[in-house]
Each structure stands twice: as structure tokens, then as C-alpha cells.
PDB file of N, CA, C and O in Angstrom:
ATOM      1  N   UNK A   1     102.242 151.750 173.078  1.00  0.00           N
ATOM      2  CA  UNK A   1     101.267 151.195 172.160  1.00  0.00           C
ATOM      3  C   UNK A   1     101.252 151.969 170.845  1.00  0.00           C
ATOM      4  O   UNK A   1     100.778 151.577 169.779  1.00  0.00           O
ATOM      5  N   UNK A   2     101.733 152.903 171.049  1.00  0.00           N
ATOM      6  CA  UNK A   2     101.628 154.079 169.999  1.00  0.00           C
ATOM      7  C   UNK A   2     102.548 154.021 168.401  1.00  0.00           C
ATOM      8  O   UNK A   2     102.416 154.544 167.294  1.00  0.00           O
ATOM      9  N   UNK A   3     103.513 153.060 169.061  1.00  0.00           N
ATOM     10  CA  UNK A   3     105.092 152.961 168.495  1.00  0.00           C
ATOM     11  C   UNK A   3     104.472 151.692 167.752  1.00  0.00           C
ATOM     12  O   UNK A   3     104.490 151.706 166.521  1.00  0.00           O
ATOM     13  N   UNK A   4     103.866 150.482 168.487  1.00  0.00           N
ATOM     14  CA  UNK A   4     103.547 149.268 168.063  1.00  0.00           C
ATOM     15  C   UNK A   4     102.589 149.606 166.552  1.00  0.00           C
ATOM     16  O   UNK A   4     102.698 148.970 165.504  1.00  0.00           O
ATOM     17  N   UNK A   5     101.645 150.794 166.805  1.00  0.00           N
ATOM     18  CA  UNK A   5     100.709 150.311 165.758  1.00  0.00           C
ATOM     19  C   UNK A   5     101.394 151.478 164.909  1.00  0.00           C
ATOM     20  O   UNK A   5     101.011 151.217 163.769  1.00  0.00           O
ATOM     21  N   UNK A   6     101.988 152.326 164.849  1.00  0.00           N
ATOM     22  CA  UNK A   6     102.631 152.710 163.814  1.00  0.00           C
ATOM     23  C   UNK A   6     103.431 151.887 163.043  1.00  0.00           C
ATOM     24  O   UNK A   6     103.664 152.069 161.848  1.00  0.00           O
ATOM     25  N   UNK A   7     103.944 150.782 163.875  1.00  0.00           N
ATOM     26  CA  UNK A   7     104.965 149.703 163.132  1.00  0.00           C
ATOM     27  C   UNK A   7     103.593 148.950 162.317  1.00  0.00           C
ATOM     28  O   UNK A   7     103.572 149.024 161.088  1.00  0.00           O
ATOM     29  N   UNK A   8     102.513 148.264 163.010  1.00  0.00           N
ATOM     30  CA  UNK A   8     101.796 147.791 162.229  1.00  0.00           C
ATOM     31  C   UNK A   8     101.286 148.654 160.788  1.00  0.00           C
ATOM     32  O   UNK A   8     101.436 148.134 159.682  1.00  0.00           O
ATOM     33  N   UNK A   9     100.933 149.441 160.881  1.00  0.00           N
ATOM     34  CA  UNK A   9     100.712 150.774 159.728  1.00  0.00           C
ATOM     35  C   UNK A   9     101.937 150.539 158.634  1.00  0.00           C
ATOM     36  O   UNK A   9     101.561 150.208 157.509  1.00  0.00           O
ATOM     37  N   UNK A  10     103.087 150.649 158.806  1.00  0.00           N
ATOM     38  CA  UNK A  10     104.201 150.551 158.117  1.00  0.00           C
ATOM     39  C   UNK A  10     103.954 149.409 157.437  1.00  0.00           C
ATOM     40  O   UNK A  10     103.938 149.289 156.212  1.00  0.00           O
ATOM     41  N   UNK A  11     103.714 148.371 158.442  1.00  0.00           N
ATOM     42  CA  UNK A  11     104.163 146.932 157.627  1.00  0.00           C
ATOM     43  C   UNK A  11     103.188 146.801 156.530  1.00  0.00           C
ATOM     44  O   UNK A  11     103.592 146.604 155.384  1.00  0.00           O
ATOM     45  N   UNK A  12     101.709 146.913 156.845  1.00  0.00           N
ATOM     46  CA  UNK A  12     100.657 146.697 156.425  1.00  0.00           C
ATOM     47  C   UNK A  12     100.618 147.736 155.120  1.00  0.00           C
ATOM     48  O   UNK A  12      99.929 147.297 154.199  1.00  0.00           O
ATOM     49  N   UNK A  13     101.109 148.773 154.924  1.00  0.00           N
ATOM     50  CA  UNK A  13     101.271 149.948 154.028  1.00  0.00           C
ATOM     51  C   UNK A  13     102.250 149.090 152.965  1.00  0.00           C
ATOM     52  O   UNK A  13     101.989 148.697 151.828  1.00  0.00           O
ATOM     53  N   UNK A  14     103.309 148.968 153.656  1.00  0.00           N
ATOM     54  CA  UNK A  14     104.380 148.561 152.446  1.00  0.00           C
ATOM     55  C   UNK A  14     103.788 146.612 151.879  1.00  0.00           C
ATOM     56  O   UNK A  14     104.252 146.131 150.845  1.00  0.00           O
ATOM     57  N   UNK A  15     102.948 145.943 152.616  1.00  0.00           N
ATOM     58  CA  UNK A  15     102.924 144.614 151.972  1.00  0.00           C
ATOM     59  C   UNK A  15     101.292 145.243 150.725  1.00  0.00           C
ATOM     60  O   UNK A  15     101.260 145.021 149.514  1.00  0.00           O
ATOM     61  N   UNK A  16     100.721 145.630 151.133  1.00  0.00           N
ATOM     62  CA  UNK A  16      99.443 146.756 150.164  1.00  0.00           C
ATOM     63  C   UNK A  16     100.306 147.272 149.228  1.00  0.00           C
ATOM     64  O   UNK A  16      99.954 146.701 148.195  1.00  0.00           O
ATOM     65  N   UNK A  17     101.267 148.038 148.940  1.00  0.00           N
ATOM     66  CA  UNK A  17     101.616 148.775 147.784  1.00  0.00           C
ATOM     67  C   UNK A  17     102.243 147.736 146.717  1.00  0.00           C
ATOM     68  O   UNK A  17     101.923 147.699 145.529  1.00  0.00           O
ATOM     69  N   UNK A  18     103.312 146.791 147.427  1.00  0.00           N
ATOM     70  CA  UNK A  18     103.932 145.344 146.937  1.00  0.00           C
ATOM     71  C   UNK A  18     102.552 144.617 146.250  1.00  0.00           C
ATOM     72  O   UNK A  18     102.574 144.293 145.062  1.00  0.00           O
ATOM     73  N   UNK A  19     101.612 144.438 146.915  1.00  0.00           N
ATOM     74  CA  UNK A  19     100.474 143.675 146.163  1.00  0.00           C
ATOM     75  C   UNK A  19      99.769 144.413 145.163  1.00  0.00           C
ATOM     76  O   UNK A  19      99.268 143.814 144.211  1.00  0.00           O
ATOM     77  N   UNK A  20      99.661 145.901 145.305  1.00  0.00           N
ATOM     78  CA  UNK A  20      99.120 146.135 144.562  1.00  0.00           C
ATOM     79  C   UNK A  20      99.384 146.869 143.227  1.00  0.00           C
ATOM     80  O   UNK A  20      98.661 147.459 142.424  1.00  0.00           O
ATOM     81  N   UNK A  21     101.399 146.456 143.352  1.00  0.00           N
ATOM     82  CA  UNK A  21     102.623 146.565 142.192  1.00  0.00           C
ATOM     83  C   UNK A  21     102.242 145.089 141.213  1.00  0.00           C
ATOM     84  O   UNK A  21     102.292 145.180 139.986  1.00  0.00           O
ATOM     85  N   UNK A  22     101.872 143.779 141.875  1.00  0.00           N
ATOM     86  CA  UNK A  22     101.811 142.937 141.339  1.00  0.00           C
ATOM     87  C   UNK A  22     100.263 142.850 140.851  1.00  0.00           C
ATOM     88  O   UNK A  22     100.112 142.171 139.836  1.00  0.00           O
ATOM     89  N   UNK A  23      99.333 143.304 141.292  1.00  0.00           N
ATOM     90  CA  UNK A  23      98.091 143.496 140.580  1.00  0.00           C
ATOM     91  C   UNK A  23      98.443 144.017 139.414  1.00  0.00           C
ATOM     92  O   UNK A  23      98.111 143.394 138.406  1.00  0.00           O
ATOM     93  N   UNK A  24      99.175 145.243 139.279  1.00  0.00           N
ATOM     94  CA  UNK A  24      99.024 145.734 137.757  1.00  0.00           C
ATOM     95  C   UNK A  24      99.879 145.359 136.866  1.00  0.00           C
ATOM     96  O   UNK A  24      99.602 145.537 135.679  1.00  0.00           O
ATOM     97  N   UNK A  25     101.475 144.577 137.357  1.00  0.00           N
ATOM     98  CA  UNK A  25     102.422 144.123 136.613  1.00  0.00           C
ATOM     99  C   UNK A  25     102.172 143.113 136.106  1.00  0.00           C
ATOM    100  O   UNK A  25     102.429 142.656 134.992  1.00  0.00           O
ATOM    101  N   UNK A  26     101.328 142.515 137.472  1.00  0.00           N
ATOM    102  CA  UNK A  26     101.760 140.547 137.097  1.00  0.00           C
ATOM    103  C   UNK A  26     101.310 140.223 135.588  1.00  0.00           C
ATOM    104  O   UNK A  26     100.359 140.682 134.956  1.00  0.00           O
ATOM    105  N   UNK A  27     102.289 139.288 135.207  1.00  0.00           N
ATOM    106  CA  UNK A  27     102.244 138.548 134.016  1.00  0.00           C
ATOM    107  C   UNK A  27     100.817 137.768 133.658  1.00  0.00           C
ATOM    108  O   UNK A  27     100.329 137.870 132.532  1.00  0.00           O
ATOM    109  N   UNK A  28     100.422 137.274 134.316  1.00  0.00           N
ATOM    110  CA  UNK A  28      98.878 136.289 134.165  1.00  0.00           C
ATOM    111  C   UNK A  28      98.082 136.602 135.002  1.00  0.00           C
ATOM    112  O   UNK A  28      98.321 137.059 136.120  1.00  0.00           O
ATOM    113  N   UNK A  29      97.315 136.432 134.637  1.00  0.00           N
ATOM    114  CA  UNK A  29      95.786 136.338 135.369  1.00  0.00           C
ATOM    115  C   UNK A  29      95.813 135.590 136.501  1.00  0.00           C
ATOM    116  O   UNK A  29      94.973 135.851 137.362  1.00  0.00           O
ATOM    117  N   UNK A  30      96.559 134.757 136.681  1.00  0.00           N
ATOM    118  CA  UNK A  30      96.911 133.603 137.878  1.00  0.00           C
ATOM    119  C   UNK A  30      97.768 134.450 139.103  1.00  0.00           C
ATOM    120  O   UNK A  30      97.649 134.173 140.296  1.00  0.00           O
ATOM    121  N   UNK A  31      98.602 135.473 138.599  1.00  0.00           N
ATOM    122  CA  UNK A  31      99.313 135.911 139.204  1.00  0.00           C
ATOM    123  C   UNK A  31      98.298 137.270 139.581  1.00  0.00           C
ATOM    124  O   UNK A  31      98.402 137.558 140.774  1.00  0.00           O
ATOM    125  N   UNK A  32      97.668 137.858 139.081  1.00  0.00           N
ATOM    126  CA  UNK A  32      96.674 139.153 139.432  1.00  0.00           C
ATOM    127  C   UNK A  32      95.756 138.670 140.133  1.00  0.00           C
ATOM    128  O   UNK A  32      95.025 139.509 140.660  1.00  0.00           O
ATOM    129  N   UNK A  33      95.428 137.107 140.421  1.00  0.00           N
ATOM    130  CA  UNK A  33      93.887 136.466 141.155  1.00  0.00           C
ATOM    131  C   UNK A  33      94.744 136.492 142.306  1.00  0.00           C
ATOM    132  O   UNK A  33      94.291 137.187 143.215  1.00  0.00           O
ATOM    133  N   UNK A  34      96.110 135.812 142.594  1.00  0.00           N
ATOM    134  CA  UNK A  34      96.904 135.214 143.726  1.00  0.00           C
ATOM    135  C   UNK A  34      97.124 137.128 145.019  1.00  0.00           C
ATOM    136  O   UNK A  34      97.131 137.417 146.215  1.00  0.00           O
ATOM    137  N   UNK A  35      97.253 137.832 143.666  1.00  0.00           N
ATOM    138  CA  UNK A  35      97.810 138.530 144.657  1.00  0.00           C
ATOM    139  C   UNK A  35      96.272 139.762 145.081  1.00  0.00           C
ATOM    140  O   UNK A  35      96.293 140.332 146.172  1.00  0.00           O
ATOM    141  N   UNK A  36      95.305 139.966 144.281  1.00  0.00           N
ATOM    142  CA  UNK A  36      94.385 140.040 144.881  1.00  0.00           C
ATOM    143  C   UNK A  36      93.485 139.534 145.975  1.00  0.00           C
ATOM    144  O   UNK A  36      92.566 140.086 146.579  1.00  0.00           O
ATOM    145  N   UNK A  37      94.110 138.083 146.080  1.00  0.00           N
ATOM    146  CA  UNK A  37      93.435 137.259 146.649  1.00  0.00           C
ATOM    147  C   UNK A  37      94.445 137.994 148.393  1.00  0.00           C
ATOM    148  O   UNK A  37      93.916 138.415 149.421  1.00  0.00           O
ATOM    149  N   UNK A  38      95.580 137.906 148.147  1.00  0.00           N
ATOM    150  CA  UNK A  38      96.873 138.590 149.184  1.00  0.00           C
ATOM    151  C   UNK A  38      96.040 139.956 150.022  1.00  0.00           C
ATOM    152  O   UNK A  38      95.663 140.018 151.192  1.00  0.00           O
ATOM    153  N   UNK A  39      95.941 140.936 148.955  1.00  0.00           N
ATOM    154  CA  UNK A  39      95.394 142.053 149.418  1.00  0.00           C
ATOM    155  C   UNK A  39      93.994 141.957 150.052  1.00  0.00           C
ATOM    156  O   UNK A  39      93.785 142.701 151.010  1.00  0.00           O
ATOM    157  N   UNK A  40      93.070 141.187 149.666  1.00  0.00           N
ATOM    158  CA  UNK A  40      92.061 140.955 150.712  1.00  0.00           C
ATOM    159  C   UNK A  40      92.304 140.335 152.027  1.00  0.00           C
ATOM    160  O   UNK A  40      91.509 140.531 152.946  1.00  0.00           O
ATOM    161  N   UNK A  41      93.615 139.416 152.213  1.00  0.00           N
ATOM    162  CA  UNK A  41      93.836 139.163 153.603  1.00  0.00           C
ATOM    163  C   UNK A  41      95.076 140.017 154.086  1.00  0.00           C
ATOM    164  O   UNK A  41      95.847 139.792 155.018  1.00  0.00           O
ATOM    165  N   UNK A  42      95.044 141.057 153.189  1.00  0.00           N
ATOM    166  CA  UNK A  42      95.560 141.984 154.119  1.00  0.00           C
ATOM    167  C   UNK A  42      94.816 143.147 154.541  1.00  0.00           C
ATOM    168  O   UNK A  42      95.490 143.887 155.259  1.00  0.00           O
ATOM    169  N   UNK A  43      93.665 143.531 154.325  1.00  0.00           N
ATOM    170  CA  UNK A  43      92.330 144.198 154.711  1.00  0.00           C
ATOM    171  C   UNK A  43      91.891 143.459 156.339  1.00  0.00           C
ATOM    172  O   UNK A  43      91.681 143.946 157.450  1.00  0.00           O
ATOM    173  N   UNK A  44      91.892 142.023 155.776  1.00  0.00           N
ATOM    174  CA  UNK A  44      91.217 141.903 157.073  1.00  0.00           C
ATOM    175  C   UNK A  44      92.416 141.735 158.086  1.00  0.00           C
ATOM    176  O   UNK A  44      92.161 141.663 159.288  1.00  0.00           O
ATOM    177  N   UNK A  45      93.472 141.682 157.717  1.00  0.00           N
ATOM    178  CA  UNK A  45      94.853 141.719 158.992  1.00  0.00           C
ATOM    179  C   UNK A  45      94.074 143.105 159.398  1.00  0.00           C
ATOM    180  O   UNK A  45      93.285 143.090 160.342  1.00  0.00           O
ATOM    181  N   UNK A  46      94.296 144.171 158.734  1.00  0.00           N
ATOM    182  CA  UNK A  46      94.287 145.309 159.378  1.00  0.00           C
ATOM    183  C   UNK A  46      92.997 145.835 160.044  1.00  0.00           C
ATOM    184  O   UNK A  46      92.993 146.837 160.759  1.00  0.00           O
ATOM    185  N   UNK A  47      91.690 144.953 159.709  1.00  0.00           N
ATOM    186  CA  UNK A  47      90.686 145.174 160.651  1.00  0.00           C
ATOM    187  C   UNK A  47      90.783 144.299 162.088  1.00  0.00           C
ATOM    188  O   UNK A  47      90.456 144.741 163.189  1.00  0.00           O
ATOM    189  N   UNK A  48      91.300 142.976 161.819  1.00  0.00           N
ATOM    190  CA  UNK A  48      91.510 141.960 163.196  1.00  0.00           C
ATOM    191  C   UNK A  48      92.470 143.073 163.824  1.00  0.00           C
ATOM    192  O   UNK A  48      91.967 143.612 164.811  1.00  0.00           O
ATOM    193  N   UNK A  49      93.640 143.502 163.502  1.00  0.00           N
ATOM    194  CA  UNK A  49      94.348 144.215 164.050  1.00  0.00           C
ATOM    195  C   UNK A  49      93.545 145.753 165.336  1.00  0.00           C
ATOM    196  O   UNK A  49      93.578 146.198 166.483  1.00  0.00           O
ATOM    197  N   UNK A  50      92.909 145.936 163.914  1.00  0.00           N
ATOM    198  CA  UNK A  50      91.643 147.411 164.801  1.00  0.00           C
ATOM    199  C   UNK A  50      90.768 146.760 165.637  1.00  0.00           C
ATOM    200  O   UNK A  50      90.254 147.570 166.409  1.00  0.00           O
ATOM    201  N   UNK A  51      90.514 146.016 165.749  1.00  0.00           N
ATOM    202  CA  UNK A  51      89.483 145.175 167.128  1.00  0.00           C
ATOM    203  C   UNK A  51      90.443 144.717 167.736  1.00  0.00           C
ATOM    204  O   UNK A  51      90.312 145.070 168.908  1.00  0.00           O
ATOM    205  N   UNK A  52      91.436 144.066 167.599  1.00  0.00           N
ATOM    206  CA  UNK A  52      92.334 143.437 168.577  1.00  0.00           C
ATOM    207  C   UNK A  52      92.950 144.979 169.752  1.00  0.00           C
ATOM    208  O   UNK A  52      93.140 144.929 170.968  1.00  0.00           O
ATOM    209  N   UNK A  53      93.091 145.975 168.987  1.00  0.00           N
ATOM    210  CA  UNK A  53      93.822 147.283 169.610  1.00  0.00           C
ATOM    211  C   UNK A  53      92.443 148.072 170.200  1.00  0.00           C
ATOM    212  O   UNK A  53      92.393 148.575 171.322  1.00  0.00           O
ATOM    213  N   UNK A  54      91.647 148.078 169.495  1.00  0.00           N
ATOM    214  CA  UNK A  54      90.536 149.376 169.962  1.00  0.00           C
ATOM    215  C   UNK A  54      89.597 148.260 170.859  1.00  0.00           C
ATOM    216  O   UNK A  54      88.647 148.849 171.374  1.00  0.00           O
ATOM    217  N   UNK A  55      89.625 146.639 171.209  1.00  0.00           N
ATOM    218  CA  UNK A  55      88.735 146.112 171.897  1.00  0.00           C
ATOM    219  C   UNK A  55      87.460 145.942 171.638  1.00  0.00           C
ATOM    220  O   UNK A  55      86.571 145.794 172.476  1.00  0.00           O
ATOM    221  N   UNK A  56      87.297 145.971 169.922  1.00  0.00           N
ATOM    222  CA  UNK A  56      85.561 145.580 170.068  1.00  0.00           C
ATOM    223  C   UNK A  56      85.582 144.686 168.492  1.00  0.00           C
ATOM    224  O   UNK A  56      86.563 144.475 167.779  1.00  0.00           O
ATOM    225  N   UNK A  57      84.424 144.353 168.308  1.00  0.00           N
ATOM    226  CA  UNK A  57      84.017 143.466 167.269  1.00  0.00           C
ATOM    227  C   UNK A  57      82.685 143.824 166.593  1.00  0.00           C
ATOM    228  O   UNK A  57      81.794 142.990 166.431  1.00  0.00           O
ATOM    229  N   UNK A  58      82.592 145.140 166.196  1.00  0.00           N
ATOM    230  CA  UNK A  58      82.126 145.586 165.397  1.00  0.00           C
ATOM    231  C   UNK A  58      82.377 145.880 163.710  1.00  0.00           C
ATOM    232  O   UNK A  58      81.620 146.528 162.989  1.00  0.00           O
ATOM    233  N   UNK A  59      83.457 145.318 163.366  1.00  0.00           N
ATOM    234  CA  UNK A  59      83.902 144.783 162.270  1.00  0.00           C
ATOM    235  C   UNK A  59      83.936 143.634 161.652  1.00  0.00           C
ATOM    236  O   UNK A  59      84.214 143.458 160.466  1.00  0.00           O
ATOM    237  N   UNK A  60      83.566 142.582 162.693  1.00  0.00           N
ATOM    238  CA  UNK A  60      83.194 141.535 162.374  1.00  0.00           C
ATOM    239  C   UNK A  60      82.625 141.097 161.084  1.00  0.00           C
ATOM    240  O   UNK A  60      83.168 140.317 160.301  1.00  0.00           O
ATOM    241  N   UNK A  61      81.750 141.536 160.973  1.00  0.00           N
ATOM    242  CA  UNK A  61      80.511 140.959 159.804  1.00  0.00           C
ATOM    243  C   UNK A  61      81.174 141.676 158.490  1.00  0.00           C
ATOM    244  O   UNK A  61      80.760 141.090 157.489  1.00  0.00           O
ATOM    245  N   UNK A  62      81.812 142.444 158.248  1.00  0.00           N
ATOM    246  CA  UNK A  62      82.713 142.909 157.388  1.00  0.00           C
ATOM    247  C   UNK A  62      83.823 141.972 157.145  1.00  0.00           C
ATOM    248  O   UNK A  62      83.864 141.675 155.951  1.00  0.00           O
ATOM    249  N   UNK A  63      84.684 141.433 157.804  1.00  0.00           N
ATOM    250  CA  UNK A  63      85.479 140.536 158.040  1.00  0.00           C
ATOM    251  C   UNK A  63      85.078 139.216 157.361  1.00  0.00           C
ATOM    252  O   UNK A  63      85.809 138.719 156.504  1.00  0.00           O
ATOM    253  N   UNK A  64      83.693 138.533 157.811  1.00  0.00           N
ATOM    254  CA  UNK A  64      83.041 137.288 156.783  1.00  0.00           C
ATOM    255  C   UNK A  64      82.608 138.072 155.499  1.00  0.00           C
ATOM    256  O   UNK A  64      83.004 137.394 154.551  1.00  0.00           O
ATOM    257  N   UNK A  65      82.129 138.923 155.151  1.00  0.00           N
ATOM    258  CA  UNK A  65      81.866 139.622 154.050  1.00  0.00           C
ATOM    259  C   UNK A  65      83.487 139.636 153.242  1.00  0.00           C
ATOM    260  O   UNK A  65      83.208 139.166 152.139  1.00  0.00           O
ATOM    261  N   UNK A  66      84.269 139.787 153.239  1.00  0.00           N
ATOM    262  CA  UNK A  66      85.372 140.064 152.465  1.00  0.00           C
ATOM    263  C   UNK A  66      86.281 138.511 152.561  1.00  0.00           C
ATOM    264  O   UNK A  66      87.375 138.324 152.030  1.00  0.00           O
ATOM    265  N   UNK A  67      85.518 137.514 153.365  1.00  0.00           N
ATOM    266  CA  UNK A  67      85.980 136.299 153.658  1.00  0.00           C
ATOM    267  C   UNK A  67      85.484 135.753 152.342  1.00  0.00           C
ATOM    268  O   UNK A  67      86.212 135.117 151.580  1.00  0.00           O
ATOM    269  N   UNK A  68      84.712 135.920 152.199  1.00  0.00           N
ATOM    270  CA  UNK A  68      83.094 134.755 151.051  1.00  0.00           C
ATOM    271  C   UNK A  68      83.556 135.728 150.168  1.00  0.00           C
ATOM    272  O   UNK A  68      83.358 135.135 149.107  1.00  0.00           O
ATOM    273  N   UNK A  69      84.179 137.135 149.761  1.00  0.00           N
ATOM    274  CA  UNK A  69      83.962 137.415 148.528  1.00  0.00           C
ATOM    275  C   UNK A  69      85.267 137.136 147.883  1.00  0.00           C
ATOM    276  O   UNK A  69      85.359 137.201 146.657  1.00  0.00           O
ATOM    277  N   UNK A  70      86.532 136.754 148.811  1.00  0.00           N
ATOM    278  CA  UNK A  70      87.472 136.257 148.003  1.00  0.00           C
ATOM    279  C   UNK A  70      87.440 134.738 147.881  1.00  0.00           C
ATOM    280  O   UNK A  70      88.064 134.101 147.032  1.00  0.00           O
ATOM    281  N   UNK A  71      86.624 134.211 148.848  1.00  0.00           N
ATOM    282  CA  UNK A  71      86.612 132.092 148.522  1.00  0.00           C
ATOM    283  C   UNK A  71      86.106 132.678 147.192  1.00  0.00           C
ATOM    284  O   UNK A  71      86.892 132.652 146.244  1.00  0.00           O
ATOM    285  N   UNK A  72      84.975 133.165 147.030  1.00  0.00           N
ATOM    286  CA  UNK A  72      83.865 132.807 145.363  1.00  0.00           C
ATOM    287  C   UNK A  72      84.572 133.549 144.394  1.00  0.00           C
ATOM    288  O   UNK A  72      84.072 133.558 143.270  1.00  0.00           O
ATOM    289  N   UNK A  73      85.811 134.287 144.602  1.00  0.00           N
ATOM    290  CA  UNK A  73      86.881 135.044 143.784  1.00  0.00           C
ATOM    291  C   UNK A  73      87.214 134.602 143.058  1.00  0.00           C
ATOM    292  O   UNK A  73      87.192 134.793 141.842  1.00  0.00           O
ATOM    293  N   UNK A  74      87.904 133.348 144.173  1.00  0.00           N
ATOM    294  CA  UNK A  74      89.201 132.441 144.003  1.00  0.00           C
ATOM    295  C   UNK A  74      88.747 131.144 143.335  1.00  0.00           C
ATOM    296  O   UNK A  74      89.401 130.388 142.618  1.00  0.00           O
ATOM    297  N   UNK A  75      87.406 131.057 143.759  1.00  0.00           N
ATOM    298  CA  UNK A  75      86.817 129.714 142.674  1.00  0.00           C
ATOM    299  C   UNK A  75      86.147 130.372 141.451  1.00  0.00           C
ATOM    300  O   UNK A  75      86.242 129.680 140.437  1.00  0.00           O
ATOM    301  N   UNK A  76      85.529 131.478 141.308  1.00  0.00           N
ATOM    302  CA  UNK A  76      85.092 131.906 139.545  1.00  0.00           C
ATOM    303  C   UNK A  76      86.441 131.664 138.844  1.00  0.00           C
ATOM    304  O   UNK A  76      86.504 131.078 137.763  1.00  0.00           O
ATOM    305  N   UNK A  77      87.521 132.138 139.502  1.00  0.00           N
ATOM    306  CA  UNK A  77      88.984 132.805 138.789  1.00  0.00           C
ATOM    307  C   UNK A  77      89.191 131.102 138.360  1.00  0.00           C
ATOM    308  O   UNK A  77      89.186 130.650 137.215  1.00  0.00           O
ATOM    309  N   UNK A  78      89.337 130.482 139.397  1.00  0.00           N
ATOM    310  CA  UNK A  78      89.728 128.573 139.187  1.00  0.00           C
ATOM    311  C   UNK A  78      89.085 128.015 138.179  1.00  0.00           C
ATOM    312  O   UNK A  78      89.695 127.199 137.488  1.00  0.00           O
ATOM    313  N   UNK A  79      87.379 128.420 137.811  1.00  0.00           N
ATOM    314  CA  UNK A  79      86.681 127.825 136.416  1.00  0.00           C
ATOM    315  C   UNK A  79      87.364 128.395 135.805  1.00  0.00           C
ATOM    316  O   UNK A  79      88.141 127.635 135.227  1.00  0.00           O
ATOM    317  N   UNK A  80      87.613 129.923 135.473  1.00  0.00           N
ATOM    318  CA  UNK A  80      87.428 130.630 134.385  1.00  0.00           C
ATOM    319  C   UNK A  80      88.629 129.327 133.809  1.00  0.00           C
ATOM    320  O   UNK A  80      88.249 128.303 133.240  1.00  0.00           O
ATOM    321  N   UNK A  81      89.953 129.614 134.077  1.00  0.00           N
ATOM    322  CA  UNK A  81      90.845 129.495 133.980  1.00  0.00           C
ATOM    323  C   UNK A  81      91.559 127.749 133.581  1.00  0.00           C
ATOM    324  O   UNK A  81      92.539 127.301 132.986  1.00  0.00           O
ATOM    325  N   UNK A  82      90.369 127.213 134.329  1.00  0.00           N
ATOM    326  CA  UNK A  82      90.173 125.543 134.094  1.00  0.00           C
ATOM    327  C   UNK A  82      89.513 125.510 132.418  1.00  0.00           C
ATOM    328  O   UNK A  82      90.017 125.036 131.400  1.00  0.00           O
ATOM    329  N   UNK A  83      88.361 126.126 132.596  1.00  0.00           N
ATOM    330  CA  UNK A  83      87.760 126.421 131.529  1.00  0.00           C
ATOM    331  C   UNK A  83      88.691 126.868 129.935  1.00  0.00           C
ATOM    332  O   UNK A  83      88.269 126.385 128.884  1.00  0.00           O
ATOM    333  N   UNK A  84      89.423 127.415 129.920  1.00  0.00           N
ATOM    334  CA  UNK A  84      90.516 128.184 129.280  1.00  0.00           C
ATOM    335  C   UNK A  84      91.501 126.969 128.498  1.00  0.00           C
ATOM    336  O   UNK A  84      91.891 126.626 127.382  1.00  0.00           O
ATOM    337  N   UNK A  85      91.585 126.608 129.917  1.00  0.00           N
ATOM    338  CA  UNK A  85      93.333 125.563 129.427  1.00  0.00           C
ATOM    339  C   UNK A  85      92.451 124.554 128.615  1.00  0.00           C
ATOM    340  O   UNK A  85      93.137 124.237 127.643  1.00  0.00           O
ATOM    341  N   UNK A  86      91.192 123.872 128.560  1.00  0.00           N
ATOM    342  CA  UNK A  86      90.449 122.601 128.276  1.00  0.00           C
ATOM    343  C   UNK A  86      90.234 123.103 126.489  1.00  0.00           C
ATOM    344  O   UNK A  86      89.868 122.193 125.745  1.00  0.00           O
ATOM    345  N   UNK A  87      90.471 124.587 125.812  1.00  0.00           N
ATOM    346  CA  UNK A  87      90.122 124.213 124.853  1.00  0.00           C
ATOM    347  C   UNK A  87      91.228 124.281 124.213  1.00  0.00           C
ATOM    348  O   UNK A  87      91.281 123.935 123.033  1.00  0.00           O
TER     349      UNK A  87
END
């Protein structure tokens, strides 16, 4: 089990640093919302992951908390941006 979640650690480490190369590179704002939007479901991979391994669901409510704060992210970012192209 030991071997498994070190592999998870790895993976989860290297797709976080990749996202958060394109947070500061990306070209547009479209591309910094998309991949922020990435790195929050890779937070909660790695908490489903810690309840799935340690057996409990005390992370839960953290999990809908970081759920609702990237939907209302991903729709401010969608006006702003709707908003933008219209003038």
C-alpha cells in the first residue's frame, strides 16, 4: 500500500506543478480560469484519495466547499469574459 500511494503522491505532485506552470504562463485569462479550474479538481482527487486510503469521510464538507467555489469560479470567469467580447 505504501508503494501505491507514493505513486499517487508522484502523479498528483507532477499534474499540480504542470497546472500551476500554466496558471502563471498561460496566454489568456481563459487559459488561467481552465487550468485553475484543473487544480481544484486536483485538490479534491487528493482528498477522495485520503478517505478512500485512511477510511473515513471527514473531509467531506471540504470537498463540496471547493466543489461550489470552483462552479461560481467558472461562471463569474464565463460573465466576466462574455461581458468583455460584447463590447
Amino acid at each position: 500500500m505504501n508503494v501505491m500511494l507514493l505513486l499517487i503522491c508522484i502523479v498528483f505532485a507532477a499534474a499540480a506543478l504542470i497546472t500551476m506552470w500554466r496558471i502563471v504562463r498561460g496566454p489568456s485569462i481563459l487559459d488561467r480560469a481552465v487550468a485553475s479550474d484543473v487544480l481544484l479538481t486536483e485538490v479534491m482527487c487528493v482528498l477522495a484519495a485520503d478517505m478512500a486510503i485512511n477510511h473515513h469521510t471527514r473531509t467531506l464538507p471540504v470537498l463540496l466547499i471547493i466543489a461550489a467555489v470552483g462552479v461560481f469560479g467558472s461562471i463569474s470567469i464565463a460573465r466576466f469574459v462574455a461581458r468583455k467580447d460584447n463590447r
